[in-house]
N, C-alpha and C positions, 0 to 999 in steps of 0.2 A: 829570239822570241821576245815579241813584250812582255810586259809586264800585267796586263788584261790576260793577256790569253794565262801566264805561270799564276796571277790569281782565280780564275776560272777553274784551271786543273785542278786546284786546290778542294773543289768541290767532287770530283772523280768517286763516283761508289768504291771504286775499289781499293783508290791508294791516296784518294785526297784527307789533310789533316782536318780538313773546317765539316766536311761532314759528318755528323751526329750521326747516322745510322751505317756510317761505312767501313771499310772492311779497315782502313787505315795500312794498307801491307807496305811495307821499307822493303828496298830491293838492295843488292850487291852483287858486283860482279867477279868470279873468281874464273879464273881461264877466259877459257870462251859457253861458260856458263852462267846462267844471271837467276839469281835463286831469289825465294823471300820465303819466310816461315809463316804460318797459323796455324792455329788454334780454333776449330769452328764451335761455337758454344750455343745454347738450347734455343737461341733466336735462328741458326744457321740450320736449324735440321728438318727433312723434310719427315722419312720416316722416323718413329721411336727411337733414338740414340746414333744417328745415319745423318752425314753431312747431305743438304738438299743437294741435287745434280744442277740447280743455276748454281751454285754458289762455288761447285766443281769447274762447270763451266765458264766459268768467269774468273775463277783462280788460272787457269788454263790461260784463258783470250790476253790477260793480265801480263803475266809473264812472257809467255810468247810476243805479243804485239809492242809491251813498253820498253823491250830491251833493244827494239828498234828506234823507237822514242830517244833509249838514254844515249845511243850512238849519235844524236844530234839532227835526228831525222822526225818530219811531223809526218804519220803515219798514220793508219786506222787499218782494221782485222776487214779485208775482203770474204776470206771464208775461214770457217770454224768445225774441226770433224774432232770428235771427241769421243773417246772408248772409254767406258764404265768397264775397270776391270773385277772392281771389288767394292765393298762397302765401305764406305769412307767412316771413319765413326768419328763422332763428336769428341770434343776434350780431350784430342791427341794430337800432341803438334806435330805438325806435318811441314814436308817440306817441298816447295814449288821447286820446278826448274824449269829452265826454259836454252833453247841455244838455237843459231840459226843455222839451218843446215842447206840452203843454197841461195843463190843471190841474183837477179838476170834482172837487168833496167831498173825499174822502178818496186819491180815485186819481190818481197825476201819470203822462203820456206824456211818456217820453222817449225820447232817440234818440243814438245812439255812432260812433264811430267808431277804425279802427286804421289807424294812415298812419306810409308811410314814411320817411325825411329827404327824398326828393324828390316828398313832398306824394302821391305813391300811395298809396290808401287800398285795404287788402287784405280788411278784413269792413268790413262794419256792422251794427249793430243796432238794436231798438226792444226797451223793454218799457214794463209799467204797473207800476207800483209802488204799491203800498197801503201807508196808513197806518195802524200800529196803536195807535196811542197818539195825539191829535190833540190839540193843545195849544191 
């Protein structure tokens, strides 16, 4: 990948450093799992003390779609299905996960999750992710 396109991502709402208003999330890979932590704080919440559901949603498309990304693939989220299972609450760090759970041409199924320090999982989600450049 050039060097245009890695300074570009750098601007990424979700995970780039250069933008001011973004989530900034670090990711790492343990097994065949690809995780990142937050913290959503009173700019993040939709209702009263309650992580908004984009910010759910995007914590989700995040890990799911970039850990296709970090295998070396330029990819983007075809579809997005995402279960609200609980309320996400603000100023508790949480933890993303993400893993791919099938593989066929150019489209990988994966699957996420958002869990709390005592292992409650408040969404989850799936999506497919398509490859646009296949190497």
């Amino acid at each position: 990948m050039d060097t245009t396109q890695n300074a570009q991502n750098e601007w990424c709402f979700a995970c780039g450093r250069l933008n001011p208003c973004g989530l900034k999330l670090q990711f790492e890979e343990e097994g065949d799992t690809y995780i990142s932590h937050f913290t959503g704080e009173m700019q993040h919440q939709g209702y009263d003390g309650i992580l908004h559901g984009g910010i759910i949603s995007t914590l989700l498309d995040e890990i799911m779609a970039r850990y296709i990304y970090a295998k070396g693939l330029t990819a983007v989220t075809a579809r997005l299905e995402v279960r609200y299972l609980k309320p996400t609450p603000i100023g508790v760090p949480l933890l993303i996960k993400g893993r791919i759970t099938k593989s066929r041409g150019r489209i990988y199924e994966t699957a996420g999750s958002i869990e709390l320090p005592d292992g409650t999982i408040t969404a989850e989600g799936s999506a497919k992710v398509f490859v646009t450049d296949p190497s």
